[in-house]
C-alpha positions, 0 to 999 in steps of 0.5 A: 594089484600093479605088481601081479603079472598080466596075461593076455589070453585070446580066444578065452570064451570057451574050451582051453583057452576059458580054463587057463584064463581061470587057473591064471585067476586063480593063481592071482595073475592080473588076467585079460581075457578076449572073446569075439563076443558075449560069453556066459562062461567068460562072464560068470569066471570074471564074475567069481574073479573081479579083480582079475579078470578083464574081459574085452571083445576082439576078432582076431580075423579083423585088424581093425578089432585087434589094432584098436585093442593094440591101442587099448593095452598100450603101456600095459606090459603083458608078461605072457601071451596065450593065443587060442583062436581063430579056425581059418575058413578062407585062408587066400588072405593068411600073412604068408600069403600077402593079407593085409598088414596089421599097422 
C-alpha cells in the first residue's frame, strides 16, 4: 500500500473530477478525494474501493479549510494533483487581485 502512487483530487463529488478519482482506484492508485461536503456518489466509490479511497472534506474558497488539509497531508508526497472545483461567484478577492494569502 506504501508503495502505490497518491493522487489528490479536488472538487471529487461529482462530474469529472468523481470519475477520475474512480479510474485512479481502479487502476489501484492510493486516491484522496475532497468534496465540500457529503456526497452519496463519492461515498458508495469509497465504499466499492476501501483501501484506496480517502475522502476528506475541503472548501477550497476558505484558507482556513485548505491550510488545515495542507497540514493533514504533510509528509504524504502526492504524485499528482488533479484540481476540479470551484465556480468563482465574487472574484474582487482572486490572488491576482490581492486576496488573502494561503500561509
Amino acid at each position: 500500500m506504501l508503495n502505490r502512487p497518491t493522487v489528490l483530487v479536488v472538487g471529487a463529488s461529482r462530474g469529472l473530477a468523481l470519475a477520475l478519482a474512480e479510474e485512479y482506484c481502479g487502476r489501484d492508485w492510493s486516491v484522496i478525494a475532497t468534496a465540500r461536503g457529503p456526497s452519496k456518489e463519492l461515498e458508495a466509490l469509497a465504499s466499492r474501493y476501501p483501501g484506496s479511497l480517502e475522502i476528506e472534506t475541503v472548501e477550497i474558497i476558505d484558507a482556513g479549510s485548505v491550510c488545515a488539509l495542507r497540514e493533514q497531508l504533510t509528509g504524504r508526497p502526492l504524485d499528482l494533483l488533479l484540481v476540479n472545483a470551484v465556480i468563482c461567484r465574487a472574484n474582487e478577492a482572486t490572488p491576482s487581485t490581492g486576496g488573502p494569502p494561503l500561509r
